[in-house]
C-alpha positions as a printed Julia matrix, in Angstrom:
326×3 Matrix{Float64}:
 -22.41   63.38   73.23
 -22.06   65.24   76.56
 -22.77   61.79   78.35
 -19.48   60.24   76.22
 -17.59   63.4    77.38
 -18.34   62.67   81.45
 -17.5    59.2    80.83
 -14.37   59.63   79.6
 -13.67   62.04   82.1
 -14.44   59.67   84.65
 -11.87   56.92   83.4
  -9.57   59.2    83.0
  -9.92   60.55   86.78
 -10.48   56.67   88.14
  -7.33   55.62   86.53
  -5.22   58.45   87.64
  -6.36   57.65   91.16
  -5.9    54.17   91.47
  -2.05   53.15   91.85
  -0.49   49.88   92.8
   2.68   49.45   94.75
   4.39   46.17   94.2
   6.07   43.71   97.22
   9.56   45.5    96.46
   8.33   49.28   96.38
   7.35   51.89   98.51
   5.02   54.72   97.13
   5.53   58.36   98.15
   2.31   60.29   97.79
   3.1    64.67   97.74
  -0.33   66.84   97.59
   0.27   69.63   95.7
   4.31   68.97   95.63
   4.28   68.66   99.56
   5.24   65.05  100.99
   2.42   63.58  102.95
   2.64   60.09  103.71
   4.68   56.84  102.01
   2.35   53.32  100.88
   3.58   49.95  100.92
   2.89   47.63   98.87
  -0.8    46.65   97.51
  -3.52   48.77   95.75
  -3.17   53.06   96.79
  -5.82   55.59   96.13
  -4.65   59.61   95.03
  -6.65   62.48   94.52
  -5.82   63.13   91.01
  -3.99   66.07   89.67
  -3.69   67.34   93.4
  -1.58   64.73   94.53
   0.78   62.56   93.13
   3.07   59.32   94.13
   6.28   58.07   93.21
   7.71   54.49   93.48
  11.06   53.77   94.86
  12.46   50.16   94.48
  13.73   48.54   97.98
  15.97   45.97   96.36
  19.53   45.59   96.31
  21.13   46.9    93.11
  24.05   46.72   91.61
  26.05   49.96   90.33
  29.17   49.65   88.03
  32.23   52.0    88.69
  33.48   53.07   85.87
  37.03   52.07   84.97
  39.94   54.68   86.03
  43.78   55.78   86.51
  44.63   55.85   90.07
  48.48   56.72   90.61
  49.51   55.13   93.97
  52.36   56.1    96.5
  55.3    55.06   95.0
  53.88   56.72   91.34
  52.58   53.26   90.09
  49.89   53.72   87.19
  47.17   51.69   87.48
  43.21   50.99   85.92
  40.65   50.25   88.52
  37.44   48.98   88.1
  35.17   48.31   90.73
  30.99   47.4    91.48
  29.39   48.63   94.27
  25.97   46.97   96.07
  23.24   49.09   97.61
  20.04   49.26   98.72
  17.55   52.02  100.2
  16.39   51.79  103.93
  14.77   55.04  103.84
  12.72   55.96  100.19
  12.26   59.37  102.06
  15.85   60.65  102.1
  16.91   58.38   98.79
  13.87   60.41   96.81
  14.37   63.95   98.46
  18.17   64.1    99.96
  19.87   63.98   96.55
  18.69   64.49   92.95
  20.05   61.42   91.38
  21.51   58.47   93.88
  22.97   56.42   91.28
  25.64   59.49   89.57
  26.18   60.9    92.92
  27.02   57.19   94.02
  29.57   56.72   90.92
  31.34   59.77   91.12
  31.63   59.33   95.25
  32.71   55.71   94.45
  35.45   56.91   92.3
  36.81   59.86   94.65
  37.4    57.63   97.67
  38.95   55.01   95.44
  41.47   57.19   94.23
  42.14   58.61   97.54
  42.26   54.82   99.28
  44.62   53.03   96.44
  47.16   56.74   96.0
  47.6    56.01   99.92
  48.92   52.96   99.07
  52.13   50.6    97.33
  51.83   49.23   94.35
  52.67   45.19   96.17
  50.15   46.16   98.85
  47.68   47.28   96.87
  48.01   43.52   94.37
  47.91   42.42   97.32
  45.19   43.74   99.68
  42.12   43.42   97.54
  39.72   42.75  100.99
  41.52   45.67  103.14
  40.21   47.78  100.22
  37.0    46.91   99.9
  35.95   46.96  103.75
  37.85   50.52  103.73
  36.04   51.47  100.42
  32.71   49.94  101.33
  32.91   52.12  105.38
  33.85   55.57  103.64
  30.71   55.22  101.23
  27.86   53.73  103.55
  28.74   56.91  106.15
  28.98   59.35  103.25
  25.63   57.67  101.82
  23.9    57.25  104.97
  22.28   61.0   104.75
  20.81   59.75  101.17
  18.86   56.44  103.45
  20.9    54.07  101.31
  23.21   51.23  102.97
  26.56   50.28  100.99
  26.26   46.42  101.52
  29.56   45.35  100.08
  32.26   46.89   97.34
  34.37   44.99   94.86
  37.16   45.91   93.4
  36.91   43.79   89.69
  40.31   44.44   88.28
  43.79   45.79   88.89
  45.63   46.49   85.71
  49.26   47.59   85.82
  51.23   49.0    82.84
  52.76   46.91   80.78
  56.45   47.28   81.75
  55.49   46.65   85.38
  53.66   43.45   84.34
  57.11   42.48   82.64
  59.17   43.39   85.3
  56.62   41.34   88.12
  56.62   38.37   85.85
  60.71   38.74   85.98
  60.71   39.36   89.94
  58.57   36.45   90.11
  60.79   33.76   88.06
  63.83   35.16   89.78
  61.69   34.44   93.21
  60.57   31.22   92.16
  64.15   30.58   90.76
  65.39   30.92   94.65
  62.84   29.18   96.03
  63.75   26.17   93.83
  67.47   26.8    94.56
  66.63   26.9    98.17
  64.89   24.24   98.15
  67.16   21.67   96.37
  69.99   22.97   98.77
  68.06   22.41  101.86
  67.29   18.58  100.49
  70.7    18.16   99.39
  71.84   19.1   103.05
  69.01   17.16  104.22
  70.27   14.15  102.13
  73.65   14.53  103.62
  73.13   15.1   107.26
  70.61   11.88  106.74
  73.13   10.32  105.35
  76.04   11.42  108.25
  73.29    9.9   110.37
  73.23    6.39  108.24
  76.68    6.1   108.07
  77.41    7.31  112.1
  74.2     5.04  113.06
  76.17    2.2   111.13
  79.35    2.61  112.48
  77.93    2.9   116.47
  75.75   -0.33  115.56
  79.33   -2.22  113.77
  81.25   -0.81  116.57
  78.76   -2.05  119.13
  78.77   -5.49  117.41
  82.52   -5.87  117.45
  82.27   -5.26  120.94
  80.02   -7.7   122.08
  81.58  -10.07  119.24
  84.95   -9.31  121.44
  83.1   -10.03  124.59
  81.32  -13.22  123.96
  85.21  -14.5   122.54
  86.52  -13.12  125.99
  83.83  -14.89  127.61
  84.65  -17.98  125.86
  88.43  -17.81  126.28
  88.16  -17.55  129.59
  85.56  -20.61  129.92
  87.86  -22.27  127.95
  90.9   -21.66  130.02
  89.14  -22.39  133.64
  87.98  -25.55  132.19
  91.51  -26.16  130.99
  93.38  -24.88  134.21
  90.17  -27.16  136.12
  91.4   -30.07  134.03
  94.78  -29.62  133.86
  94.29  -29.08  138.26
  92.27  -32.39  138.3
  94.91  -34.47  136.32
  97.7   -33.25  138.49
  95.16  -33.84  141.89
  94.92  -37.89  140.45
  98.27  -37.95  139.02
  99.92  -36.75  142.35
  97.55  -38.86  144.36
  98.52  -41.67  142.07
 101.97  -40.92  142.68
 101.57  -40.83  146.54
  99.45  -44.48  146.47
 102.56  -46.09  144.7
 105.42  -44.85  146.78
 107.96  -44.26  144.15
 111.5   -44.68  145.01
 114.18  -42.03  144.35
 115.62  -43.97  141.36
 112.2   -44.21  139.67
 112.23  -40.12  139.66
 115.41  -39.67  138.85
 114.93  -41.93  135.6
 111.43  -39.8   134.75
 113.66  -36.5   135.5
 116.17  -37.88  133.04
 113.36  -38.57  130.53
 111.72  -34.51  131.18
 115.47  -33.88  130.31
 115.59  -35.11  127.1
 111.98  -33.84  126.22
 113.37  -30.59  127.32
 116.22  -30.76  125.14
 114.58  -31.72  122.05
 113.93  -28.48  120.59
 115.81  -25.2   119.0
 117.14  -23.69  122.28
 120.52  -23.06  122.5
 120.74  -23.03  126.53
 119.03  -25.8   128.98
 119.03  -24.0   132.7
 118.47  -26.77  135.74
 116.76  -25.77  138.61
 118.66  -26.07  142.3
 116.79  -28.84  143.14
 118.37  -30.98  140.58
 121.89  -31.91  143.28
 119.61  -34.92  144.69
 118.73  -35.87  141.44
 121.96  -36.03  140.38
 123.21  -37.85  143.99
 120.03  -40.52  142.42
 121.8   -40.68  139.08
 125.18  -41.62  140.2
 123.94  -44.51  142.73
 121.7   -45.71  139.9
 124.66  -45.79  137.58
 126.78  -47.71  140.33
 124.43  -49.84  140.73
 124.33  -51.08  137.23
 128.27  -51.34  137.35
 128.29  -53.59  140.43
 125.45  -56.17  138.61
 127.48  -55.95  135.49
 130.92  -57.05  137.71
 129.16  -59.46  139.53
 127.9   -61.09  136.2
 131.19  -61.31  134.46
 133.07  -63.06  138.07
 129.88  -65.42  138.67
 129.92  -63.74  142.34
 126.91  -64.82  144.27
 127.94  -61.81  146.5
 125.88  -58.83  146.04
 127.95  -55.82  146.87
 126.86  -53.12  148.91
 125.96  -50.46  146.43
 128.21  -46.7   147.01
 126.54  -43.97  148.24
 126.15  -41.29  146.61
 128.58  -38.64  147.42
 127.13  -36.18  149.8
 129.07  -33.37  148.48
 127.04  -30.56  146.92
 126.97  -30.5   143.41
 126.69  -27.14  141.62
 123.48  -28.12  138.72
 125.33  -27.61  135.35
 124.18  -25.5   132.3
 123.94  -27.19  129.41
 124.44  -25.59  126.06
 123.13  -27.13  122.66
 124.39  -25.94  119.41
């Protein structure tokens, strides 16, 4: 019976001094309440009930904040939720520097979150989610740092207003999206006009510009046309004046083609026929061709084989006569 007794004694004793520390923990051993060294992971050896070892897990964990009111600068009420990630870089200071981490964590979490968002607008904070949480995340890593735990990052989950500020946001933000649109379809309707200044200007400079060159290439051709003309009409009095020169007419035949430019002259609407100076020797022409005529016509009737000396024409001047035509 005695031998039962020692043997159970000695399980008891082996398994109180055999302890194994897993890949994520560090064991602390105390003898007799006093710390005296810290194991890593594997299988650990104690002196049982003189010394004893506790495990502290290295791992990031998670905490939850628990939901709160936080009233911010310009007396907005809000409820705030937030998580915060941790881990411990020294088991040391997180098992001896504070009796529990995790409600010392909470309650710190919750102070500085109060303190950061009552700092702060009720737009800026809606709208600074990041700033918060890097300001949130440096005030509890220093203030935790003393406990060996690092604050790895903070999040703020939500960010719930009152329910007469949610109305009157969701009526700020029609009445801003209602001005953006009306903003908007001026600046295309003044886009569509000034575009449409610009057609209509583009048009006319193009129409205008056409016109012009349309009036320039009809100058152009007018004028071809009229030094071809004035070439022709130059050439045809060149030959007809040469012409005129190689025949030698006689004063009577001009004064019978300046009685026929007479009548061509004449045969219109004017009312007034003006003769130039020049027309006295015509005349002088005129009057011997008309004597002529007479003296053939007397000779005929007296069957005169005489020719008679034709008259001169009179040598007096002779003022040219205007002619009027009713």
């Amino acid at each position: 019976m005695g031998w039962v007794v020692l043997a159970v004694l000695v399980i008891i004793v082996i398994g109180k001094s055999v302890r194994i520390v897993r890949q994520h923990q560090r064991g602390l051993v105390a003898t007799f309440g006093k710390y005296t060294k810290t194991h890593g992971p594997g299988l650990t050896f104690i002196f049982p009930f003189v010394q004893g070892i506790t495990l502290v897990d290295m791992r990031e964990t998670v905490l939850d904040v628990i939901p709160q009111q936080v009233i911010t600068a310009d007396n907005a009420l809000l409820t705030v939720d937030a998580i915060v990630y941790y881990e411990v870089t020294d088991p040391f200071r997180n098992l001896y520097n504070v009796t529990d981490f995790r409600i010392a964590a909470i309650k710190l979490a919750q102070t500085n979150l109060r303190n950061v968002i009552g700092d702060m607008e009720l737009d800026e904070v809606l709208t600074s989610r990041e700033k918060i949480n890097a300001h949130l995340r440096q005030i509890l890593d220093d203030a935790t740092d003393k406990w060996g735990v690092r604050i790895s990052r903070v999040e703020l989950q939500a960010i719930e207003p009152p329910g007469d500020i949610i109305n009157a946001m969701s009526q700020q933000m029609k009445a801003e999206r209602m001005k953006r649109a009306t903003i908007l379809e001026a600046e295309g309707f003044r886009q569509a006009e000034i575009l449409k200044a610009e057609g209509e200007r583009q048009s006319r400079i193009n129409r205008s510009e056409g016109d012009a060159e349309a009036i320039r290439k009809v100058a152009e051709a007018e004028r071809y046309r009229q030094l071809t003309v004035a070439e022709g009409e130059a050439q045809a009095i060149s030959t007809v004046f040469g012409a005129i020169h190689q025949g030698g007419p006689t004063p009577d035949l001009l004064a019978v083609k300046y009685l026929e430019t007479l009548a061509q002259v004449a045969d219109g609407q004017a009312t007034k026929i003006f003769l130039p100076l020049e027309a006295t020797g015509m005349l002088g022409s005129i009057a011997a061709i008309g004597e002529a005529f007479r003296s053939t016509d007397s000779a005929g009737s007296s069957d005169s084989l005489v020719d008679p000396k034709p008259t001169p024409a009179s040598t007096s001047p002779v003022e040219p006569p205007v002619q009027e035509s009713q």
